[in-house]
DSSP file (Angstrom, degrees, kcal/mol; ACC not computed):
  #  RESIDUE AA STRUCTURE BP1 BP2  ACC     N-H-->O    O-->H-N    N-H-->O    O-->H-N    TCO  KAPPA ALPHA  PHI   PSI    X-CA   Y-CA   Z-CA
    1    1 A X     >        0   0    0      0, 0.0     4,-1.3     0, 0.0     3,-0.1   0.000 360.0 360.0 360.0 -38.4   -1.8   20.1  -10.7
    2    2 A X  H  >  +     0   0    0      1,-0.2     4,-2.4     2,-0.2     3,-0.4   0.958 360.0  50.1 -92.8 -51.7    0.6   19.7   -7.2
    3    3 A X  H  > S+     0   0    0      1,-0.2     4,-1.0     2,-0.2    -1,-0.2   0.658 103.6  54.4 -72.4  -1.4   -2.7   18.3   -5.7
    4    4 A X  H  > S+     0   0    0      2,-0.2     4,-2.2     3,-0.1    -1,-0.2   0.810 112.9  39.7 -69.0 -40.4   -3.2   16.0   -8.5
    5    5 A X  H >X>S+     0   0    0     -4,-1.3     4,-1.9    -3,-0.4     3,-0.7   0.965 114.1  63.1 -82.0 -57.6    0.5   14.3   -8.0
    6    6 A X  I >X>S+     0   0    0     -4,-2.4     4,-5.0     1,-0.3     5,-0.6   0.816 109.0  37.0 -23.5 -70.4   -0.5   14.8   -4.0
    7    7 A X  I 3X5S+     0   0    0     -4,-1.0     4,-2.5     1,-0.3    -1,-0.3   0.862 113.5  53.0 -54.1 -47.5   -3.4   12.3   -4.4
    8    8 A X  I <X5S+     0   0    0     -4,-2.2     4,-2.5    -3,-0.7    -1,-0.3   0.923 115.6  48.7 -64.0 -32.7   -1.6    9.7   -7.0
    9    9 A X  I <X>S+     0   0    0     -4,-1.9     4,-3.0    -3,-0.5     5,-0.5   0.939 110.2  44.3 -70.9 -45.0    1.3    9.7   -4.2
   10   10 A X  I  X<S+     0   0    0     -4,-5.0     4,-3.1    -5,-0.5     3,-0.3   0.974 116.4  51.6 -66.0 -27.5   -1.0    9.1   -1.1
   11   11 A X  H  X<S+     0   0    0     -4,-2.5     4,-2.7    -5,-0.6    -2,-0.3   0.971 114.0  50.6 -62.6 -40.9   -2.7    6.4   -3.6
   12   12 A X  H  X5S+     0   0    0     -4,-2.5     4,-2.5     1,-0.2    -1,-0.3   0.771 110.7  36.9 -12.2 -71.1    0.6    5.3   -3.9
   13   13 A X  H  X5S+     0   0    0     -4,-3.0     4,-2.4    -3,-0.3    -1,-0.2   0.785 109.8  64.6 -82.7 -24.2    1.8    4.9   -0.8
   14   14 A X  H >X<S+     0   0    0     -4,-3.1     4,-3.0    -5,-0.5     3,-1.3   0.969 111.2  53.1 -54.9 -74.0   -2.1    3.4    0.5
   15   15 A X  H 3X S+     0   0    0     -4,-2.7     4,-1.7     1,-0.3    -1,-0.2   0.644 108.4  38.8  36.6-120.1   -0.8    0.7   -2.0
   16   16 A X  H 3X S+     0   0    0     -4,-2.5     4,-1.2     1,-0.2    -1,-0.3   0.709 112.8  51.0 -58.4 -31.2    2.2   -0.2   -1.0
   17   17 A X  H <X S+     0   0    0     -4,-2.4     4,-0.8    -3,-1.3    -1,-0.2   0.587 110.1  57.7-108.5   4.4    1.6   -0.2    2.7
   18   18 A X  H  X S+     0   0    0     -4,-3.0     4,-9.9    -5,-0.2     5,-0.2   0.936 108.7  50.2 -47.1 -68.9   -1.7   -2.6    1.8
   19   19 A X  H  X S+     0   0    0     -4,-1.7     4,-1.3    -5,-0.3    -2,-0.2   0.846 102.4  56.8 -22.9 -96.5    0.7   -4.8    0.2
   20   20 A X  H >X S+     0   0    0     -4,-1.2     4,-0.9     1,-0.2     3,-0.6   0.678 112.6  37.8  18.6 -87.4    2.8   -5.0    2.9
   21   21 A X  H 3X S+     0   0    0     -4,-0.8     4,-2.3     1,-0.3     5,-0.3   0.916 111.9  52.3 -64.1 -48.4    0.4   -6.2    5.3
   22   22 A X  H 3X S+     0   0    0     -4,-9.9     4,-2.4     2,-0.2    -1,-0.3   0.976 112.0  55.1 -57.6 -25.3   -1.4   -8.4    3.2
   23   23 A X  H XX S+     0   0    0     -4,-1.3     3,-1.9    -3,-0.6     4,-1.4   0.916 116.4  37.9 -41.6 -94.8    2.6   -9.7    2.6
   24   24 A X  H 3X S+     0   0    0     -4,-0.9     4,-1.2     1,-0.3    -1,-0.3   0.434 113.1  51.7  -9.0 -44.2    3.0  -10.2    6.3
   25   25 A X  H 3X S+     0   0    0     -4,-2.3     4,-1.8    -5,-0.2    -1,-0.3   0.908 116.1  42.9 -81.7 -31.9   -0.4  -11.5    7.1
   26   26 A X  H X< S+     0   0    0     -4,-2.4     3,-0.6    -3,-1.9    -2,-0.3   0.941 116.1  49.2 -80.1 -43.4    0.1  -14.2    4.2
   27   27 A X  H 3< S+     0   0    0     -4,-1.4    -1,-0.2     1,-0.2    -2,-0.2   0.831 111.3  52.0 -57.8 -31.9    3.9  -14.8    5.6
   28   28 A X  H 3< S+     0   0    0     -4,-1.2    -1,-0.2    -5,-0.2    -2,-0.2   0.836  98.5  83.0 -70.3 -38.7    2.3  -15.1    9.3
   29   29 A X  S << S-     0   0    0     -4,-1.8     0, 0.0    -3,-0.6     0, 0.0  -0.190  79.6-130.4 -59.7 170.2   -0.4  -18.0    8.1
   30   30 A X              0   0    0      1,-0.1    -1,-0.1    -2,-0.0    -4,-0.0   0.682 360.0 360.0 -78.5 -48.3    0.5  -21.6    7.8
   31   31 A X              0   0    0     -5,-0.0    -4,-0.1     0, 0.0    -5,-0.1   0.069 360.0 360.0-128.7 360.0   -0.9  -21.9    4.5
């Protein structure tokens, strides 16, 4: 069970810090 919420959390956080970057890369382009 505690490694079940472990895993949705790292999925979580993988996610968000995707996000983030793609955020950043898009903010960094021209276009």
């Amino acid at each position: 069970m505690r490694r079940m919420l472990w895993f949705v959390a790292m999925y979580a956080i993988g996610l968000g810090a995707i996000t983030v970057v793609a955020l950043l890369i898009r903010a960094a382009l021209p276009y």
